[in-house]
BALOBA-1460 file (C-alpha; in Angstrom, 3 decimals):
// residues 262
<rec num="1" residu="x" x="-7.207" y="44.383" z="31.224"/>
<rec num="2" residu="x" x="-5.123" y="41.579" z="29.993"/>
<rec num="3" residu="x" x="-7.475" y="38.579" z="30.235"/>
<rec num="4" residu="x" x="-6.024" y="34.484" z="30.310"/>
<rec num="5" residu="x" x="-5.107" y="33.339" z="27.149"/>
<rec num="6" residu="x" x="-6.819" y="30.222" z="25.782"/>
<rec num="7" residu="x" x="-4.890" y="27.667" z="27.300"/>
<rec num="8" residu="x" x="-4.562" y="29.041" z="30.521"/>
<rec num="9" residu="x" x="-8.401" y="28.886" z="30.378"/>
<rec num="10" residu="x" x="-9.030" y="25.671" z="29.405"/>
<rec num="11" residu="x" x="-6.509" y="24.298" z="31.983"/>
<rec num="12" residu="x" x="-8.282" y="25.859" z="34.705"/>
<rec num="13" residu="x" x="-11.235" y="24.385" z="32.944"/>
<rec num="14" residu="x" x="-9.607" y="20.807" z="33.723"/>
<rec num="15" residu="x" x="-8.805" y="21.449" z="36.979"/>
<rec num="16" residu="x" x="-4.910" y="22.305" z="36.232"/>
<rec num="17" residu="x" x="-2.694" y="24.601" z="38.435"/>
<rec num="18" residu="x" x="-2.123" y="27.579" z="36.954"/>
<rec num="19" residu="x" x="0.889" y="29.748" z="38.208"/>
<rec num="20" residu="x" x="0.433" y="32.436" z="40.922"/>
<rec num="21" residu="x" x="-0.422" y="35.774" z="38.556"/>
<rec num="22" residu="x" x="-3.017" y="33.678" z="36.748"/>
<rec num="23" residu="x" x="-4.558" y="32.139" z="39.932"/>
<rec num="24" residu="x" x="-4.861" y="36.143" z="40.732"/>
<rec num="25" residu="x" x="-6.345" y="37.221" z="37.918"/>
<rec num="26" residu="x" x="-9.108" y="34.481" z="37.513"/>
<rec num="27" residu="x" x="-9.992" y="35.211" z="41.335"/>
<rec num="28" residu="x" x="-10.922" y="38.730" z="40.663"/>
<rec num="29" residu="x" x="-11.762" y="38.721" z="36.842"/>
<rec num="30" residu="x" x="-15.458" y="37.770" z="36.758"/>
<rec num="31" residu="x" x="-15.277" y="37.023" z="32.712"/>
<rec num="32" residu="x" x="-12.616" y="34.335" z="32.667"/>
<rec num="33" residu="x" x="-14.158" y="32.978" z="35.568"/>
<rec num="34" residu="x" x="-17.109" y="32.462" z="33.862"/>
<rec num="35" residu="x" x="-15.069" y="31.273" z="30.687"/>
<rec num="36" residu="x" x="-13.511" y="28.486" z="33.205"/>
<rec num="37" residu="x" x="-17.453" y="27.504" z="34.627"/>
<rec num="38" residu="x" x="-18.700" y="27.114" z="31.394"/>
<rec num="39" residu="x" x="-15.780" y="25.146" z="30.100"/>
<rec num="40" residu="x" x="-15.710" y="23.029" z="32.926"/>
<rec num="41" residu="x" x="-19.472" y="22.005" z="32.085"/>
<rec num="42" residu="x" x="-17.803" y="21.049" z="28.790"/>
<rec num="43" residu="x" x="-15.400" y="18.486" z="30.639"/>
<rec num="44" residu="x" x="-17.993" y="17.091" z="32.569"/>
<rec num="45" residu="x" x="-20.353" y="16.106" z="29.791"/>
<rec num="46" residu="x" x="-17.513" y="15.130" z="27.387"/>
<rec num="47" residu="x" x="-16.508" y="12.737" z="30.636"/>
<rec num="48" residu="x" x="-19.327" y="11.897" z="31.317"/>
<rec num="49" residu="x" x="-20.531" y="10.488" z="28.048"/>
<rec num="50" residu="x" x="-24.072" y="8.756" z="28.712"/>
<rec num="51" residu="x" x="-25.876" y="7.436" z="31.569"/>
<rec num="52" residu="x" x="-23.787" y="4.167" z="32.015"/>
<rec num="53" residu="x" x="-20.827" y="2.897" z="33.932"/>
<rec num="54" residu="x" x="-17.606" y="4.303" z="32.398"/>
<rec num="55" residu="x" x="-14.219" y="3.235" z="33.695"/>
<rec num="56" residu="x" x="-11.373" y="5.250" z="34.335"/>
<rec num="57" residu="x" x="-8.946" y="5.388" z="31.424"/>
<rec num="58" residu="x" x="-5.388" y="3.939" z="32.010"/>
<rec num="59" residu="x" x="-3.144" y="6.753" z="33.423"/>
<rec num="60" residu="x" x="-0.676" y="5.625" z="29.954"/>
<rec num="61" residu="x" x="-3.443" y="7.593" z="27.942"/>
<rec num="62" residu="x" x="-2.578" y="11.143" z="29.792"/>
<rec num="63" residu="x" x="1.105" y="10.202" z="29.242"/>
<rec num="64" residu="x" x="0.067" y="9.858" z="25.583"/>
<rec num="65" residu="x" x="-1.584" y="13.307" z="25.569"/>
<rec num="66" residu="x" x="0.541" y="14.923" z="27.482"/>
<rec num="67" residu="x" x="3.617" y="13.928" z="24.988"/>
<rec num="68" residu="x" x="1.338" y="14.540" z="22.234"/>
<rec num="69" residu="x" x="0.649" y="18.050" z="23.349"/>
<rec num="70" residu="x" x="3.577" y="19.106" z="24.297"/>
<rec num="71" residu="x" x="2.630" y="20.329" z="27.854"/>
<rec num="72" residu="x" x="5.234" y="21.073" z="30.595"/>
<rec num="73" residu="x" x="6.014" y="19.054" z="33.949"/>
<rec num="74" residu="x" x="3.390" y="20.602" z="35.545"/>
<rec num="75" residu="x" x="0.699" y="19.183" z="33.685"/>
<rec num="76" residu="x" x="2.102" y="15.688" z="34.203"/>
<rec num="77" residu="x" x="0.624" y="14.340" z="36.511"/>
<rec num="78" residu="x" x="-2.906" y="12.744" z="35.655"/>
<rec num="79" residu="x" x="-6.222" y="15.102" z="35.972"/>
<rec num="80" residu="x" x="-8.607" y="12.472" z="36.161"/>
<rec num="81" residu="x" x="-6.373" y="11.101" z="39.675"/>
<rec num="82" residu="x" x="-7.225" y="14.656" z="41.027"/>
<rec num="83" residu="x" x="-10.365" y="16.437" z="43.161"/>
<rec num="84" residu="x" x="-12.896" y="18.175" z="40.777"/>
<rec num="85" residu="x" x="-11.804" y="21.628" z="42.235"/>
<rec num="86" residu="x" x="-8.515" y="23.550" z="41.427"/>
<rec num="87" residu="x" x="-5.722" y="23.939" z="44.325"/>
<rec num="88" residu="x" x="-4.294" y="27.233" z="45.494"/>
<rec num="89" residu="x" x="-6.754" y="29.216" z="45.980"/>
<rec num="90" residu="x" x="-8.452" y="28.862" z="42.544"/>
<rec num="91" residu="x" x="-12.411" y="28.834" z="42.739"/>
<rec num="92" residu="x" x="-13.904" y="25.615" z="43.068"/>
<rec num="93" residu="x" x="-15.440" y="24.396" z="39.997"/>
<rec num="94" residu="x" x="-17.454" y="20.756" z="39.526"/>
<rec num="95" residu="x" x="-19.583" y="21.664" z="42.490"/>
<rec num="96" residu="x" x="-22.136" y="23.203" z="40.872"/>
<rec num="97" residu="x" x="-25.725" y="22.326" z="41.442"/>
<rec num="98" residu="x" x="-28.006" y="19.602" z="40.480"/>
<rec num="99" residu="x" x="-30.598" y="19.192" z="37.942"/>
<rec num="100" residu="x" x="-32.868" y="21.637" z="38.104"/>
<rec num="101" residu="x" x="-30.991" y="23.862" z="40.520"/>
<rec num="102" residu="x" x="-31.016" y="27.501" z="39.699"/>
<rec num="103" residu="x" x="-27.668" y="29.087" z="40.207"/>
<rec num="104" residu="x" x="-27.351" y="32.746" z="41.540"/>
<rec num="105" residu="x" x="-25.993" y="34.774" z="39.137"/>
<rec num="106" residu="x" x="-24.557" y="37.676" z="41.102"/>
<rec num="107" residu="x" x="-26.355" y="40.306" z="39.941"/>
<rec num="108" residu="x" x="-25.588" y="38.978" z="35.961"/>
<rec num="109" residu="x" x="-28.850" y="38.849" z="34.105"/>
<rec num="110" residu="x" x="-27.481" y="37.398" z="31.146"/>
<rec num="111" residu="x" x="-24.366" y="35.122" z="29.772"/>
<rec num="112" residu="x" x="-22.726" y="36.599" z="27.062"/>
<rec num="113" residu="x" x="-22.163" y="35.125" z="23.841"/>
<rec num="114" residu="x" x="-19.183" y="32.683" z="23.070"/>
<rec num="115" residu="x" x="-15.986" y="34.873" z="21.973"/>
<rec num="116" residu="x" x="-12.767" y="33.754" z="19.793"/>
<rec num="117" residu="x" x="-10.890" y="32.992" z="22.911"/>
<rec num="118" residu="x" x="-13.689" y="31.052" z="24.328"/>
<rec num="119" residu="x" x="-14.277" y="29.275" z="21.002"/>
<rec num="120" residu="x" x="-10.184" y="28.803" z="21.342"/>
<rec num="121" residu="x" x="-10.032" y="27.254" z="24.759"/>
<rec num="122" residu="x" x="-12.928" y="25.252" z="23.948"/>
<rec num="123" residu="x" x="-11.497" y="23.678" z="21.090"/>
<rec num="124" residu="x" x="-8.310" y="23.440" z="23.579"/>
<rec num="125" residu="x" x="-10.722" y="20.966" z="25.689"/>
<rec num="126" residu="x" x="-11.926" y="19.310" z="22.800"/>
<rec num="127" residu="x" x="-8.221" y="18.346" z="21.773"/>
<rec num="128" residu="x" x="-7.279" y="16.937" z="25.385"/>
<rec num="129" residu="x" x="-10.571" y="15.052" z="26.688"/>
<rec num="130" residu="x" x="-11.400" y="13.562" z="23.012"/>
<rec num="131" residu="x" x="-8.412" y="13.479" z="21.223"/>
<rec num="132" residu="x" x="-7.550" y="10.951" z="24.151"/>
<rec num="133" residu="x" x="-9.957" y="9.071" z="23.985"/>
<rec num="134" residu="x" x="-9.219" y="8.971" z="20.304"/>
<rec num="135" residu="x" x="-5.418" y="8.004" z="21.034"/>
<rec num="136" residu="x" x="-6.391" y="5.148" z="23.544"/>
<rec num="137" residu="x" x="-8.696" y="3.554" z="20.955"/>
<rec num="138" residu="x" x="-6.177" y="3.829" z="18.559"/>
<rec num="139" residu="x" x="-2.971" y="2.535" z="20.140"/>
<rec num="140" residu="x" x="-4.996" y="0.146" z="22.353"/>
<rec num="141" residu="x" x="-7.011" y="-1.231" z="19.077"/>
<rec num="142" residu="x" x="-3.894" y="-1.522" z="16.762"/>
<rec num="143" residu="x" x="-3.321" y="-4.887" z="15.570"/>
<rec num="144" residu="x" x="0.111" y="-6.961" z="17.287"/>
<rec num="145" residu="x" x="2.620" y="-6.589" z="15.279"/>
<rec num="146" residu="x" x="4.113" y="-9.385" z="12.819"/>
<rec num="147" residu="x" x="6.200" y="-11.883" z="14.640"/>
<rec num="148" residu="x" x="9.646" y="-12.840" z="12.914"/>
<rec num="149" residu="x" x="10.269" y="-16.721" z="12.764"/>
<rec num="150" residu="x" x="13.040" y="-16.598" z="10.883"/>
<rec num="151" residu="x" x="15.489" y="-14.508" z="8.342"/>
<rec num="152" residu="x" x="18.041" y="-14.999" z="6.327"/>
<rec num="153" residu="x" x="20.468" y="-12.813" z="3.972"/>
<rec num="154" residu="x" x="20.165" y="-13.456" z="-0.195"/>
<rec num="155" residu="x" x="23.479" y="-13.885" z="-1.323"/>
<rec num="156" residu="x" x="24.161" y="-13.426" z="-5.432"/>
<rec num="157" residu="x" x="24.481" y="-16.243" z="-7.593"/>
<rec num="158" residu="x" x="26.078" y="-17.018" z="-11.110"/>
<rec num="159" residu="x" x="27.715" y="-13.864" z="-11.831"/>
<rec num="160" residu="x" x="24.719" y="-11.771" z="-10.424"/>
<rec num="161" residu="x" x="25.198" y="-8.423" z="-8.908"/>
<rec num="162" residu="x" x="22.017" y="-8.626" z="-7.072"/>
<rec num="163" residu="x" x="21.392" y="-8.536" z="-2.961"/>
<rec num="164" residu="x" x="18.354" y="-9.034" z="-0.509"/>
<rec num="165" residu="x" x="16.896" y="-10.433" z="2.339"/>
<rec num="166" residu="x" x="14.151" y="-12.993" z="3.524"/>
<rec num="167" residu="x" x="12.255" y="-12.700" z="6.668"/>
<rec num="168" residu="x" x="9.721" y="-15.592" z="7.776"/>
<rec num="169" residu="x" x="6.957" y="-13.896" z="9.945"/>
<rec num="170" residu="x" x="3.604" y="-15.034" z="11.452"/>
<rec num="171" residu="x" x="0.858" y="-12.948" z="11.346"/>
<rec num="172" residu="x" x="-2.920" y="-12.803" z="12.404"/>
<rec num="173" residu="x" x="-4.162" y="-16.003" z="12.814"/>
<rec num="174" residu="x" x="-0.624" y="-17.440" z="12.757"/>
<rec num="175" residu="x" x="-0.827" y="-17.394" z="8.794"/>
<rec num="176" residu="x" x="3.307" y="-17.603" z="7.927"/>
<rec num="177" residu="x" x="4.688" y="-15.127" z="5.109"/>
<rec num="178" residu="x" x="7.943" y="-14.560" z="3.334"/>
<rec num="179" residu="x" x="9.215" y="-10.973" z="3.112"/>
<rec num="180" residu="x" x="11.447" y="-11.285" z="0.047"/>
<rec num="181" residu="x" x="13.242" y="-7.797" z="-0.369"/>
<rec num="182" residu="x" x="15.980" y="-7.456" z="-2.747"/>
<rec num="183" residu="x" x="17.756" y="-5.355" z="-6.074"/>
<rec num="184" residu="x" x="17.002" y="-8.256" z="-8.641"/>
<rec num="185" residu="x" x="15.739" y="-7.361" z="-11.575"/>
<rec num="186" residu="x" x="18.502" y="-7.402" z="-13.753"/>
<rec num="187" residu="x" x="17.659" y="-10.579" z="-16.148"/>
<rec num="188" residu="x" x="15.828" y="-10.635" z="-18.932"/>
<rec num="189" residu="x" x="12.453" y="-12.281" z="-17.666"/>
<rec num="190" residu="x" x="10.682" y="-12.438" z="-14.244"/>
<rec num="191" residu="x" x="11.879" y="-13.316" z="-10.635"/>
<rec num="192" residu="x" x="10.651" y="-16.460" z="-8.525"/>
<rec num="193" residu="x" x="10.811" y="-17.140" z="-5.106"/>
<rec num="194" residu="x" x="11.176" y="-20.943" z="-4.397"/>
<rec num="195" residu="x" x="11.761" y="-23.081" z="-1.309"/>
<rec num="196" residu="x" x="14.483" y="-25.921" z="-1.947"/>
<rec num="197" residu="x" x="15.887" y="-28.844" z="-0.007"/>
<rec num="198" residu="x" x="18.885" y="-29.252" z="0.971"/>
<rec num="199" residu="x" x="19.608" y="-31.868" z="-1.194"/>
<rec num="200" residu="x" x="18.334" y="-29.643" z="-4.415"/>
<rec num="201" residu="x" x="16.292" y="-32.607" z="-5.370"/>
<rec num="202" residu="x" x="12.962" y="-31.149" z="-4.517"/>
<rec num="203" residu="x" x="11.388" y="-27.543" z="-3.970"/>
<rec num="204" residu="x" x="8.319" y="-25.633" z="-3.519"/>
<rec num="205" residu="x" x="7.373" y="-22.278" z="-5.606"/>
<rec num="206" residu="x" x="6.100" y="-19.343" z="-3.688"/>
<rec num="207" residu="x" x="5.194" y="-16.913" z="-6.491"/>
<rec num="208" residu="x" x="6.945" y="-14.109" z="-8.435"/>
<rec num="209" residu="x" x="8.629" y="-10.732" z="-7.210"/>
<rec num="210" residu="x" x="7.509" y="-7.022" z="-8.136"/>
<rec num="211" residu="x" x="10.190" y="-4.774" z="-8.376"/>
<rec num="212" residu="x" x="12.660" y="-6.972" z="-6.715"/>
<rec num="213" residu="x" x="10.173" y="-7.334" z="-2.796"/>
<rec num="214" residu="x" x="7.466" y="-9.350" z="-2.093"/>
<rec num="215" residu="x" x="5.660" y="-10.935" z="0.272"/>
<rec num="216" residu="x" x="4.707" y="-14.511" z="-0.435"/>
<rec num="217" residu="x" x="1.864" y="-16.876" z="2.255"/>
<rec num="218" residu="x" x="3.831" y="-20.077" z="3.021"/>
<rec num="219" residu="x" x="1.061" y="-22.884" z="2.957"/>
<rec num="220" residu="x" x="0.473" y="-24.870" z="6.197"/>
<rec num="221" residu="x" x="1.627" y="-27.979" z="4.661"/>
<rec num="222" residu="x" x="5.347" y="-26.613" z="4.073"/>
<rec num="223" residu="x" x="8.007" y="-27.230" z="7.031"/>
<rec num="224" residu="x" x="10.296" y="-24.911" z="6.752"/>
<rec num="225" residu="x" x="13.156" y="-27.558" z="8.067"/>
<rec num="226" residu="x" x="12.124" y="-29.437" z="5.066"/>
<rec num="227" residu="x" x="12.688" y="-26.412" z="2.596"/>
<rec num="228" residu="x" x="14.848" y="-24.254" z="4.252"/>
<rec num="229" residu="x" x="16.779" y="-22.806" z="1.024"/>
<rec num="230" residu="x" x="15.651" y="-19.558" z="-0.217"/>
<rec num="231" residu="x" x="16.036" y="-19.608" z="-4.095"/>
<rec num="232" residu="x" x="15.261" y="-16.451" z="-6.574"/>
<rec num="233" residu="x" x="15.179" y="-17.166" z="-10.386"/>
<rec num="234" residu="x" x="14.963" y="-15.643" z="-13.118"/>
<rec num="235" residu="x" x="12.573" y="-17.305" z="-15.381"/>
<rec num="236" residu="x" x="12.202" y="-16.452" z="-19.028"/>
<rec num="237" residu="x" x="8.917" y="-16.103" z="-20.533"/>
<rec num="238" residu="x" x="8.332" y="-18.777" z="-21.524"/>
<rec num="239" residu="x" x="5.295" y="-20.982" z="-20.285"/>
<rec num="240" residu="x" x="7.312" y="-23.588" z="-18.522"/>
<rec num="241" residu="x" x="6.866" y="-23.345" z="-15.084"/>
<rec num="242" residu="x" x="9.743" y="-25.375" z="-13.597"/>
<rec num="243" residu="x" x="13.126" y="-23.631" z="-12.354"/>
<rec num="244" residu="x" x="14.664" y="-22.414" z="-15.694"/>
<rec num="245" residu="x" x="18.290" y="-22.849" z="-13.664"/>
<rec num="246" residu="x" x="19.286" y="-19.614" z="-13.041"/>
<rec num="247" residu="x" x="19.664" y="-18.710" z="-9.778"/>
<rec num="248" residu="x" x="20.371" y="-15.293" z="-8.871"/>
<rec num="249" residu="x" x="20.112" y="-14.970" z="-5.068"/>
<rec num="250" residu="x" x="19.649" y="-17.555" z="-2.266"/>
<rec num="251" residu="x" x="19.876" y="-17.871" z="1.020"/>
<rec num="252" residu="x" x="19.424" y="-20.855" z="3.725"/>
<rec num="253" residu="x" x="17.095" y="-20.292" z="7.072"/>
<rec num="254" residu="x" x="18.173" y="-20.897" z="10.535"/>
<rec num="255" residu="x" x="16.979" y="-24.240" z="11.944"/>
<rec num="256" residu="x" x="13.786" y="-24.171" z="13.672"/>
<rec num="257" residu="x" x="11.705" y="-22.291" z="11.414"/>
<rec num="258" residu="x" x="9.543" y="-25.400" z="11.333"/>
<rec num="259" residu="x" x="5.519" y="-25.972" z="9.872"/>
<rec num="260" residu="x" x="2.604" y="-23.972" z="10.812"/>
<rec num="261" residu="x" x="2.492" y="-22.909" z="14.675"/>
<rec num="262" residu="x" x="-1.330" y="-23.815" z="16.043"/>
């Protein structure tokens, strides 16, 4: 006899509606039945966790599952939303007894030993009642992301061939950071970012590049509508550290970009 495969099983295990010639077969095929019963004491504990209070999980974290797994639009709707026993004519399961109940075993005097399939379905379980819990806590624990403020295109200066970008963005705590990303590197020293005003009389270093990119904290005393000009150098080696003059990319940030938000 053909017997369920592993993810029929451990559907039937969640209380899933299986199509009409595996409904069939599990009502007259005593060993996947008792595949699906002790699966389905697998569920329970691994929803029931420990004695306490435990809410409901957003219906978003099936939708995560589901998409994750790849299961069809049967399987979309929500488990947890439906009654502990299976539709269609499936045998109940999640009505079993009480502690220290003994249940009948019709005539059985034994259980047999976990197989590969049962190992397989199992592990099936395993996947959708803890790997969602394991997606929820990751997607609902992930940090927000990075807010942009403000960005502005680096434009090439004094015969330089170089391009980039700078992107103001607040993140945790409100703490402000430019994004410098660009293709300098072409002098013969190092590359500063700098802040400038519009008048070019006074300006603010940030810090050096790597490779071109960088991302550089903007103190709390720095308004951006003060120092709005986005300047990268390149600075020789040479100990001095004011702007050696040679400016190979800049770029001015929209209005607005303003100090520190509380």
């Amino acid at each position: 006899m053909q017997h369920l495969d592993p993810e029929s099983i451990s559907l039937a295990a969640l209380g899933e509606d299986l199509d009409e010639s595996a409904r069939a077969h599990l009502d007259g095929c005593d060993t996947c039945a008792m595949e699906v019963d002790d699966l389905h004491e697998v569920v329970r504990v691994a929803r029931a966790g420990d004695d306490g209070h435990l809410d409901s999980p957003d219906p978003a974290v099936w939708a995560g599952i589901h998409a994750e797994l790849g299961l069809g639009p049967a399987h979309l709707e929500d488990p947890l939303t439906r009654t502990a026993s299976a539709r269609g004519g499936l045998r109940a399961v999640g009505t079993g007894p009480g502690p220290g109940d003994v249940t009948p075993m019709k005539g059985r005097s034994f259980r047999r030993p976990f197989g590969v399939r049962h190992l397989a379905a199992a592990a099936t379980v395993g996947v959708l009642v803890g790997g969602g819990a394991l997606w929820a806590v990751q997607v609902f624990a992930s940090p927000p992301a990075p807010e942009v403020l403000a960005e502005t295109v680096l434009e090439p200066l004094d015969g330089s061939t170089a391009e980039g970008t700078a992107t103001v963005v607040s993140g945790e705590g409100g703490v402000r950071s430019l994004d410098v990303r660009s293709t300098a590197g072409e002098g013969g020293g190092f590359e500063e970012v700098w802040l400038i005003a519009p008048e070019l009389d006074r300006m603010y270093s940030l810090g050096v590049l790597h490779g071109g990119d960088g991302s550089l904290t903007i103190p709390d005393s720095v308004d951006l509508d003060e120092f709005p000009i986005v300047d990268v150098s390149d600075e020789p080696l040479d100990g001095d550290p004011t702007h050696s003059g040679v400016s190979v990319l800049r770029g001015t940030l929209a209005a607005g970009s303003g100090r520190q938000q509380d």
